[in-house]
C-alpha positions as a Markdown table, in Angstrom:
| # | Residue | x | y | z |
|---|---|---|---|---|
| 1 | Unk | 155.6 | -124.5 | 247.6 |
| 2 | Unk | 158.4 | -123.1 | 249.8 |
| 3 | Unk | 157.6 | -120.2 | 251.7 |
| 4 | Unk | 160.6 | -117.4 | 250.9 |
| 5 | Unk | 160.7 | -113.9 | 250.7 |
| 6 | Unk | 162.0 | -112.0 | 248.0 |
| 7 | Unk | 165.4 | -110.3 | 248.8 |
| 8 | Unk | 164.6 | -106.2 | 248.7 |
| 9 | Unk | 166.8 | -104.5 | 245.8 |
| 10 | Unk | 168.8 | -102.0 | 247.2 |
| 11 | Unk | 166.2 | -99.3 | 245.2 |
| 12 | Unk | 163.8 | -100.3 | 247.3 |
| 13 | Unk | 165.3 | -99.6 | 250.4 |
| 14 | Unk | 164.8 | -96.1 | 252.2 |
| 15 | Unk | 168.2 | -94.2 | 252.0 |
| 16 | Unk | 169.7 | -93.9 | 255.1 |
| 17 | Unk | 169.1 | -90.8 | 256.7 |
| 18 | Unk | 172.6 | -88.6 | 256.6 |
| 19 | Unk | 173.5 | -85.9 | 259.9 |
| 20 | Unk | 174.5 | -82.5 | 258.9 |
| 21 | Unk | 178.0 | -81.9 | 259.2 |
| 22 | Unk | 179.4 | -80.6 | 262.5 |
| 23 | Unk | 180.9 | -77.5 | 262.6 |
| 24 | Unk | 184.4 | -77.3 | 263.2 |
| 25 | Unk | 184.8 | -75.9 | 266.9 |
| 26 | Unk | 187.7 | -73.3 | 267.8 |
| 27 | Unk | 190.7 | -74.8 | 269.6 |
| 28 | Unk | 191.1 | -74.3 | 273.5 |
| 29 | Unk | 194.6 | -72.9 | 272.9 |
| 30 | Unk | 196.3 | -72.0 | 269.6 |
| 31 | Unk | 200.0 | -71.2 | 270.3 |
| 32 | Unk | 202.6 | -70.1 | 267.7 |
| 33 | Unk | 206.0 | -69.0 | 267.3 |
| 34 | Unk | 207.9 | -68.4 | 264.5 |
| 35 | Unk | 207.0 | -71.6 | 262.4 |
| 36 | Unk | 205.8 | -74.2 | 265.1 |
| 37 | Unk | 202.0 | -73.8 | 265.9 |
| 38 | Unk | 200.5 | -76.0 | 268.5 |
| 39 | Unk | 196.8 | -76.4 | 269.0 |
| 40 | Unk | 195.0 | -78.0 | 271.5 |
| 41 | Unk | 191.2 | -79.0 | 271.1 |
| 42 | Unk | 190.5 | -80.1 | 274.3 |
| 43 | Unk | 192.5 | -79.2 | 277.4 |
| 44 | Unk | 192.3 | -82.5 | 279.9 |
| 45 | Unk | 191.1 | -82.5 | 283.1 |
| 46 | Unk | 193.7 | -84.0 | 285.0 |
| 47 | Unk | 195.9 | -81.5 | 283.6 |
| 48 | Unk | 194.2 | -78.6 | 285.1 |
| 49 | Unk | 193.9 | -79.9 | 288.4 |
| 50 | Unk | 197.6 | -80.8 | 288.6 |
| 51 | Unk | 198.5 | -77.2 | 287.3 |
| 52 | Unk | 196.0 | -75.9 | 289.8 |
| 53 | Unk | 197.4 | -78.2 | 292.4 |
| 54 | Unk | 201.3 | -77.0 | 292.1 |
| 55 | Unk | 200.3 | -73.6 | 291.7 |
| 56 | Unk | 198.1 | -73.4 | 294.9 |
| 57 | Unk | 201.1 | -75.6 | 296.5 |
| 58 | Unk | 204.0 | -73.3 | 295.4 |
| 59 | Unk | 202.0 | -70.1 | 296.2 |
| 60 | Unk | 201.2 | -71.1 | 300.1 |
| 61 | Unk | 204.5 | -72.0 | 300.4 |
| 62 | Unk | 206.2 | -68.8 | 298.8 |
| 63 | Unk | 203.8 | -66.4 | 301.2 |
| 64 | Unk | 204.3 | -68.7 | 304.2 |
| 65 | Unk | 208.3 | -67.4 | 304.1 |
């Protein structure tokens, strides 16, 4: 006697259990003109601190004058 088990059918097995589906979340930035649209989901960190950096950097220089 050979010591097996029996393969499970796949009705036997427990359905996998599904998530809900994610709501769609509104776009950081949702720019259009005329017939070009751009949307951004996410803006980047580095991007802000660069923009933050030249801004900061062009302003002390403009009221130091």
């Amino acid at each position: 006697m050979t010591n097996f088990l029996p393969r499970p059918d796949e009705s036997q097995q427990s359905p996998q259990p599904t998530q809900p589906p994610q709501p769609q979340k509104e776009p950081s930035l949702d720019l259009r003109c005329g017939g070009v649209r751009l949307t951004i989901q996410r803006v980047p960190a580095w991007l802000v601190t660069a923009v933050t950096t030249a801004v900061g950097s062009g302003l002390a220089w403009w009221l130091q004058r």
